[in-house]
C-alpha positions as CSV (number, residue, x, y, z in Angstrom):
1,X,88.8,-17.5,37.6
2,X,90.6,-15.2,35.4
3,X,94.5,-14.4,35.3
4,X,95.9,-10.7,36.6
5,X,98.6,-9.9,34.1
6,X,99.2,-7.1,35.2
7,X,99.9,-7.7,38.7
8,X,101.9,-11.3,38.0
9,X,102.6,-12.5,41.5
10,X,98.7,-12.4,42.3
11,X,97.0,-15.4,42.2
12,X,94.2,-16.0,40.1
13,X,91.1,-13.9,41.5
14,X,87.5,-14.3,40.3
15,X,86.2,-12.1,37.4
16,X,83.7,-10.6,40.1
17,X,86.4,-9.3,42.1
18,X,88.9,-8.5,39.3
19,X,85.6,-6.1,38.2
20,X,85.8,-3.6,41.2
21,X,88.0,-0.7,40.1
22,X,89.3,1.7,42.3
23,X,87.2,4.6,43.1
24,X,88.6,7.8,40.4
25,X,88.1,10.0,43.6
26,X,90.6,7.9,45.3
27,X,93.5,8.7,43.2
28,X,93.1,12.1,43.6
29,X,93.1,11.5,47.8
30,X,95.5,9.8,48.0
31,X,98.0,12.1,45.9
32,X,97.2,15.5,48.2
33,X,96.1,13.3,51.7
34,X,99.4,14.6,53.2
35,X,99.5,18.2,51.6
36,X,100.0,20.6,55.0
37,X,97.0,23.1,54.2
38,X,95.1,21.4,52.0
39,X,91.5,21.9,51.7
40,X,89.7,19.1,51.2
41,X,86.4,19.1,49.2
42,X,86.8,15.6,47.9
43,X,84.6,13.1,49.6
44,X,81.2,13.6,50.8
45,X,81.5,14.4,54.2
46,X,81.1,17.7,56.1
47,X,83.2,18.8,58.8
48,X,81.0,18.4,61.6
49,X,82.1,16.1,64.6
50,X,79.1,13.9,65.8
51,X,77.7,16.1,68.4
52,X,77.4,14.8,71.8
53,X,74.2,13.7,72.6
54,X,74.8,10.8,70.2
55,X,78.3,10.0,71.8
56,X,76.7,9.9,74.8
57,X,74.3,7.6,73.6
58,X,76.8,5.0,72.7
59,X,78.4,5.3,76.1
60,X,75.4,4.6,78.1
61,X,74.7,1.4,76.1
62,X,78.2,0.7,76.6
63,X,78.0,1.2,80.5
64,X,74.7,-1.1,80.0
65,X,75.8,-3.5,78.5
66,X,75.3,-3.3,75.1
67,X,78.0,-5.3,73.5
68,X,76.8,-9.0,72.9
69,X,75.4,-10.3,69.7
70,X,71.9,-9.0,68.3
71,X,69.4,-9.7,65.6
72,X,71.4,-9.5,62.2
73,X,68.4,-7.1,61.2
74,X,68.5,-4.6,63.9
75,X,67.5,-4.0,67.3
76,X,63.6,-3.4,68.1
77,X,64.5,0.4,69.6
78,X,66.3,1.4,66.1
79,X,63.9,-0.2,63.7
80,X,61.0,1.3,65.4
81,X,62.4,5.0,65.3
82,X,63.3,4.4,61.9
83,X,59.7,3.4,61.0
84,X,58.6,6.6,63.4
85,X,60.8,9.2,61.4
86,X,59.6,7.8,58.0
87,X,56.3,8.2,58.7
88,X,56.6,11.4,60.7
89,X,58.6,13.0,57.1
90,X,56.4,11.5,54.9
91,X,53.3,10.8,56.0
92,X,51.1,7.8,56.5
93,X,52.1,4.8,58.7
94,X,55.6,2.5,57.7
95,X,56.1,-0.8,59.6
96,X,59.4,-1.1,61.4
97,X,58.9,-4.9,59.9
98,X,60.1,-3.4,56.9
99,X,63.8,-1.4,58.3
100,X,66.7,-3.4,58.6
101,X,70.3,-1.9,60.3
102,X,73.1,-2.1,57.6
103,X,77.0,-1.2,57.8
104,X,76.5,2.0,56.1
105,X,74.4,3.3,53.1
106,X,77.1,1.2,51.2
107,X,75.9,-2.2,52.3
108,X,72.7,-1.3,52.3
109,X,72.9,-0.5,48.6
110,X,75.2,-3.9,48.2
111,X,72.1,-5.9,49.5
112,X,69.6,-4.2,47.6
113,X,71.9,-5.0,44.3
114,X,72.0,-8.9,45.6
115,X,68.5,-8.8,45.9
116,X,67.5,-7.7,42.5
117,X,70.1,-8.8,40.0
118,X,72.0,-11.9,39.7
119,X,75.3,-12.3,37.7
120,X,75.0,-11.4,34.4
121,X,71.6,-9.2,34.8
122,X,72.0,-5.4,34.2
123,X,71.0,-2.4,36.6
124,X,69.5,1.1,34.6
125,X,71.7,4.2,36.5
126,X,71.5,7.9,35.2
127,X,74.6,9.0,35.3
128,X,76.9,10.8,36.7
129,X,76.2,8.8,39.7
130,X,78.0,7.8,42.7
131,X,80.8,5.6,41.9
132,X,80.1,2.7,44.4
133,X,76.7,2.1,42.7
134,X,79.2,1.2,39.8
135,X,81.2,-0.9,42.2
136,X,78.6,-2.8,44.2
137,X,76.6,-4.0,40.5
138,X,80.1,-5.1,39.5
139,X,80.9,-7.4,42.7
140,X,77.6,-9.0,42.0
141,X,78.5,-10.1,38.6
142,X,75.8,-7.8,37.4
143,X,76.2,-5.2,34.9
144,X,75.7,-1.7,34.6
145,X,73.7,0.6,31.7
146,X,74.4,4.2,32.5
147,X,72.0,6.5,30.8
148,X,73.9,9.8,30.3
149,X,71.5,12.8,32.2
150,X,70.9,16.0,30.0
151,X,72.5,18.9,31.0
152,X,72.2,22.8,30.1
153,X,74.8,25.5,31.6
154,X,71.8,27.5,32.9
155,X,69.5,25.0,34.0
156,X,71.4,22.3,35.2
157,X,71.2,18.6,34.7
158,X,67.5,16.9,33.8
159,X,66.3,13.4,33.3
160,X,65.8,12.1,29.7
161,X,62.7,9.4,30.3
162,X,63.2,8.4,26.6
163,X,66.7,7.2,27.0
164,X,65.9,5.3,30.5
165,X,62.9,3.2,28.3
166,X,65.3,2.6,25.8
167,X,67.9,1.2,28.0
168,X,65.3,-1.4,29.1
169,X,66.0,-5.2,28.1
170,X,65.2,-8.5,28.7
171,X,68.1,-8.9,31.3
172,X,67.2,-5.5,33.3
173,X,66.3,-5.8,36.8
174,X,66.3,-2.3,38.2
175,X,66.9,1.3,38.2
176,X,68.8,2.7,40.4
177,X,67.3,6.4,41.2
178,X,69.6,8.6,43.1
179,X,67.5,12.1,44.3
180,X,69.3,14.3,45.5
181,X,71.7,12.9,43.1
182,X,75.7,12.6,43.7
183,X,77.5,14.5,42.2
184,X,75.1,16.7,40.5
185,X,72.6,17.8,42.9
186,X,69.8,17.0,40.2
187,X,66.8,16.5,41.8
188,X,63.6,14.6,40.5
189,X,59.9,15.7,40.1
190,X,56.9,13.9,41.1
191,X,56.4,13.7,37.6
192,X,60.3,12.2,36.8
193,X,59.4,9.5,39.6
194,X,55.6,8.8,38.6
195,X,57.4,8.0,34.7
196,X,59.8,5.8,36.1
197,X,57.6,4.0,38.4
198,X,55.6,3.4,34.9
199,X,58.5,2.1,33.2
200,X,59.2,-0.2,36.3
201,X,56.1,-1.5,36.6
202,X,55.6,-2.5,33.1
203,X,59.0,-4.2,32.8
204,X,58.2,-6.1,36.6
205,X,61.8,-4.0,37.4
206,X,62.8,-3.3,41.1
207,X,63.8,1.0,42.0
208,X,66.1,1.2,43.9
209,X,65.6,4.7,45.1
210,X,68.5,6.6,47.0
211,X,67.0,9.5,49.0
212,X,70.1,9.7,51.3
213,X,70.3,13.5,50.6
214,X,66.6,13.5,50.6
215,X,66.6,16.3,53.3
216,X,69.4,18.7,51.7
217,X,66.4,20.6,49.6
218,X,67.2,24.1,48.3
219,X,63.8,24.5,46.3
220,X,61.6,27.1,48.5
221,X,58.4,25.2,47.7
222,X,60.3,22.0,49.5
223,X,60.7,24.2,52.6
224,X,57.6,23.3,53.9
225,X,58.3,19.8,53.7
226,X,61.7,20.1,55.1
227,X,62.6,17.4,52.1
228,X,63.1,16.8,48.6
229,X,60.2,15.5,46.6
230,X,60.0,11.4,46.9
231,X,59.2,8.4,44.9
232,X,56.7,8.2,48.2
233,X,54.8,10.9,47.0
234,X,53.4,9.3,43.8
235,X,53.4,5.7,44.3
236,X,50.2,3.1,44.2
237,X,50.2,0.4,46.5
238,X,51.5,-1.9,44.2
239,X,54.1,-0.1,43.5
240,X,55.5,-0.2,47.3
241,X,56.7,-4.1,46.6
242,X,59.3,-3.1,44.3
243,X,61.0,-0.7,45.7
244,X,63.7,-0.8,47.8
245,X,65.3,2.5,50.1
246,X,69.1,2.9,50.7
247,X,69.8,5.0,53.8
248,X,72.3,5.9,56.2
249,X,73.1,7.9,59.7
250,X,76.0,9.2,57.6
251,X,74.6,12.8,56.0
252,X,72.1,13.9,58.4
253,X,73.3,13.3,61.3
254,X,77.1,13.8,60.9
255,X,77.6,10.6,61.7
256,X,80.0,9.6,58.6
257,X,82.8,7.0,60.3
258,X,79.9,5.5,62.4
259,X,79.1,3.7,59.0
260,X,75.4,2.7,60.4
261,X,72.4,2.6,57.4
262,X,69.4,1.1,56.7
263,X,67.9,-0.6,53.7
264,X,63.6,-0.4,53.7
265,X,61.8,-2.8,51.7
266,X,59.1,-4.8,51.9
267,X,58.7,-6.5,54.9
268,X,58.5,-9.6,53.5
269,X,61.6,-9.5,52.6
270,X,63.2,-10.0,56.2
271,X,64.0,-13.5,56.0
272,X,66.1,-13.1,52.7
273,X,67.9,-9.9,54.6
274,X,68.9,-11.8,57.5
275,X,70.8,-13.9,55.8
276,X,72.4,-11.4,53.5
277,X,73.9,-9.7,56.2
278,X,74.5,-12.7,58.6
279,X,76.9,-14.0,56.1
280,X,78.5,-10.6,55.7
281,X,79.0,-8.6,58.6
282,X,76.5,-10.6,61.4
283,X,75.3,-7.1,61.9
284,X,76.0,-4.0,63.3
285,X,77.6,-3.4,66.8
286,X,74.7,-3.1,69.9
287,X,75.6,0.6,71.1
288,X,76.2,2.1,68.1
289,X,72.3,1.0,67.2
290,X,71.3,2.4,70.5
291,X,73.0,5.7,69.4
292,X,71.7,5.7,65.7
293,X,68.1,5.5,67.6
294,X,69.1,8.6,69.9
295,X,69.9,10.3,66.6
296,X,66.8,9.7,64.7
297,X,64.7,10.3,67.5
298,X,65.9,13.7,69.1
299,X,68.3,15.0,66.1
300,X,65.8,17.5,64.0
301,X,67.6,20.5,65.3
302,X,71.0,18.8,64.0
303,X,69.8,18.1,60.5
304,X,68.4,21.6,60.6
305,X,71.5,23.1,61.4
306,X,73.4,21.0,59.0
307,X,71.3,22.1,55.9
308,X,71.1,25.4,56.8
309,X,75.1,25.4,56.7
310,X,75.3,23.8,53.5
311,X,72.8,25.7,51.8
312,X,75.4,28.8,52.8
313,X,78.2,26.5,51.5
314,X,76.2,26.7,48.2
315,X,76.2,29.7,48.0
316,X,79.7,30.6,48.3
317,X,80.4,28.3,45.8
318,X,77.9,28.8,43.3
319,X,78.7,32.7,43.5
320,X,82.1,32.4,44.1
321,X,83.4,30.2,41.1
322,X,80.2,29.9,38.8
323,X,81.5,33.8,37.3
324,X,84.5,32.7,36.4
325,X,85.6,32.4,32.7
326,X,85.0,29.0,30.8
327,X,83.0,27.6,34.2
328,X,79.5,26.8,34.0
329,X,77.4,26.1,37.3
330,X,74.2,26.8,37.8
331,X,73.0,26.1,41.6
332,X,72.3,22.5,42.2
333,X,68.4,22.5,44.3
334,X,70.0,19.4,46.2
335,X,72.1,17.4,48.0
336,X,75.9,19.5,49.6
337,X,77.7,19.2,46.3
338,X,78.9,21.6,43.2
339,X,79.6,20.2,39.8
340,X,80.9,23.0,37.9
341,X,81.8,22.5,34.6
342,X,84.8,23.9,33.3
343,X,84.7,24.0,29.5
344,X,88.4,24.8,28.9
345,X,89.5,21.6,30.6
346,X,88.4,18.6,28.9
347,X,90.7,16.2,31.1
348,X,89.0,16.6,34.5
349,X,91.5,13.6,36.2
350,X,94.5,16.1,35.3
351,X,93.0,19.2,36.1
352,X,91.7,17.6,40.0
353,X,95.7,16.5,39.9
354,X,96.4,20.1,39.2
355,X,94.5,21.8,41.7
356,X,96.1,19.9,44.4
357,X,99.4,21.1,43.2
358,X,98.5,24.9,42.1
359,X,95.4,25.3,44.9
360,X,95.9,23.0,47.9
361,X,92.5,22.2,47.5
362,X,91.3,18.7,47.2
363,X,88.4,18.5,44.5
364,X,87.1,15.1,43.1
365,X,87.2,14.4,39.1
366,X,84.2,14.2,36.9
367,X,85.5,11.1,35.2
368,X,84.9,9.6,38.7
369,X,81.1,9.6,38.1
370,X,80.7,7.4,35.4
371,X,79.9,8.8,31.4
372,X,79.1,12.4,31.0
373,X,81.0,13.3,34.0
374,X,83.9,14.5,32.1
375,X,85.3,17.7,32.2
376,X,83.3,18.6,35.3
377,X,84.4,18.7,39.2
378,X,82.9,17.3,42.6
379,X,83.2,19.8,45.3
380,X,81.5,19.1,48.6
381,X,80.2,22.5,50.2
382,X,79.1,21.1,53.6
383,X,81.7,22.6,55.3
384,X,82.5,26.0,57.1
385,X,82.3,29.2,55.2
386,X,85.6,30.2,56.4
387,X,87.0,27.3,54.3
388,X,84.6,27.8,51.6
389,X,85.9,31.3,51.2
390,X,89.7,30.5,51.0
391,X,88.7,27.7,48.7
392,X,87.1,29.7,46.2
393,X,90.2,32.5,46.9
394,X,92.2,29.7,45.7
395,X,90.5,28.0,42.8
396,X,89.6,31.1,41.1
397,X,93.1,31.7,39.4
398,X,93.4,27.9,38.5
399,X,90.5,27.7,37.0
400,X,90.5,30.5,34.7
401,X,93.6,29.9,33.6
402,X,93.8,26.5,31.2
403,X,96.5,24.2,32.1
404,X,100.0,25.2,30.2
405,X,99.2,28.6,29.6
């Protein structure tokens, strides 16, 4: 147990929990949640309600029943759509032995993290990443080794496979590879997952592969696919033990306070998962599986529609703000974020502070995403144009004008 001095009347807490920081993005909510007006472009949801024939769902499962205890790892109907619209996306046959129903992306990740890494063990992350990944590593007593991503002001962020080898020790236990990537919208090659599958095979490392923005493609030569390029795509059969896939309801299908996800691993592993989320949340409710498994199944023309309006978002963005003076932002190719960078303000907590102030527009700060996310932004583009539009109206003046002047 460690001491809090700077909170003295709380009790001791353990250094595992005295480890989780606050999220940098949360700051920034919190000081322009109230502003009458504001825009928000902070967090990573669109502005889509959950369309109906999901709601629907839920309330027929309610009307049947469905609100007793079930399996920790998911009901039989979910799990088996799940394994269906794997293999329908990607080809070749999945087991629904293999899906299991988690409180979110978030707790999917959480387990993955408790399954690879005990305390004092560290986790590879190209960064800027998603700040929970940061989090979850931490409240396992685990430690993070972020591996700053390359980036050029014309052709956005790459991977450096040099500097994820190098970060490899004796105490690593997995990468972490986020494609689409939050916040950057970097998105890997079959050839950037083939070398890391290399480096994780020769180290015996787990991948824990984050596709959750997998179908928020921009690249024309994906649109055949209707998805990003996978770690699916170039694996061996061997390789298929040591990888685990965080997922979630959340982007797709609009379906963000729902909080339903799925981790996929190998099935083997159901025994160890059933008790990782028996002693944590006992599961997720009955009828919101039963809608999850409506979504999946008859929800294409949703997740159609919701790309199609974020790759408009992305363009109003990209045009909109990446010609202004000092701001570099070359069009991410995934996921319903821009990460401008914005070369005149080095201090990108202050400047998000600003922007609430100058812009009513909530924006989310670089520093938020881990090393080499400084003096960039997080704005999420999945929302109307209309919005867009008076957004970029907004933001233009602040940022082309540096702070003071």
């Amino acid at each position: 147990m460690i001491p809090m001095p700077s909170h003295p009347s709380m009790p001791p807490v353990s250094a595992e929990a005295a480890g989780v920081l606050p999220s940098g993005i949360g700051e920034v909510f919190a000081y322009g949640f109230d502003r009458p007006g504001l825009i928000p472009l902070w967090v990573g949801e669109g502005d889509r309600p959950t369309p109906d024939f999901i709601g629907e769902a839920a309330g027929r499962a309610l009307r049947d029943g469905a609100t007793f205890y079930t399996r920790q790892l998911g009901i039989p109907a979910l799990r088996e759509a799940l394994a269906e619209y794997v293999a329908r996306l990607y080809g070749g046959a999945a087991d629904p032995g293999g899906f299991f129903v988690t409180v979110g992306g978030m707790h999917a990740f959480q387990i993955a993290v408790r399954i690879a890494a005990e305390p004092g063990d560290e986790i590879v992350i190209p960064t800027p990443a998603w700040p929970n990944f940061f989090g979850a590593i931490a409240a396992q007593g685990a430690c993070t080794v972020a591996v700053p991503m390359q980036f050029d002001a014309a052709a956005g962020w790459s991977l450096d496979i040099a500097r994820i080898a190098a970060a490899v020790t004796p105490r690593t236990r997995a990468i972490v590879l986020n494609s689409p990537s939050n916040p950057t919208g970097w998105t890997a090659t079959p050839e950037d997952y083939a070398a890391v599958l290399a480096i994780a095979r020769n180290h015996d490392l787990w991948i824990i592969a984050d596709e959750i923005y997998g179908r928020f493609s921009f690249d024309p030569a994906h649109a055949e696919l209707g998805r990003a390029p996978s770690i699916r795509d170039v694996w061996e059969a061997e390789d298929r033990d040591r990888v685990l896939f965080v997922q979630t309801f959340s982007k797709n299908w609009a379906m963000t306070g729902w909080r339903v996800g799925w981790l996929e691993g190998p099935p083997a592993l159901g025994r160890i998962v059933d008790g990782l989320i028996l002693y944590a949340t006992s599961g997720v409710a009955t009828f919101l599986q039963h809608a999850a498994a409506t979504a999946i199944r008859d929800g294409e023309d949703l997740v159609r529609r919701q790309v199609a309006q974020a790759r408009e978002g992305r363009r109003i963005l990209t045009e909109g703000l990446g010609g202004l003076p000092g701001v570099d932002l070359p069009p991410p190719p995934g996921a319903f974020y821009a990460f401008p960078k914005v070369n005149h303000e080095p201090d990108s907590r202050a400047l998000a502070l600003r922007l609430v102030d100058e812009a009513n527009v909530g924006v989310a700060p670089g520093t938020a995403f881990g090393p080499g996310g400084e003096g960039f932004l997080r704005l999420c583009f999945a929302r109307s144009a209309d919005d867009l539009h008076e957004a970029v109206r907004r933001l233009s003046p602040a940022l082309s004008t540096p702070a003071g002047r």
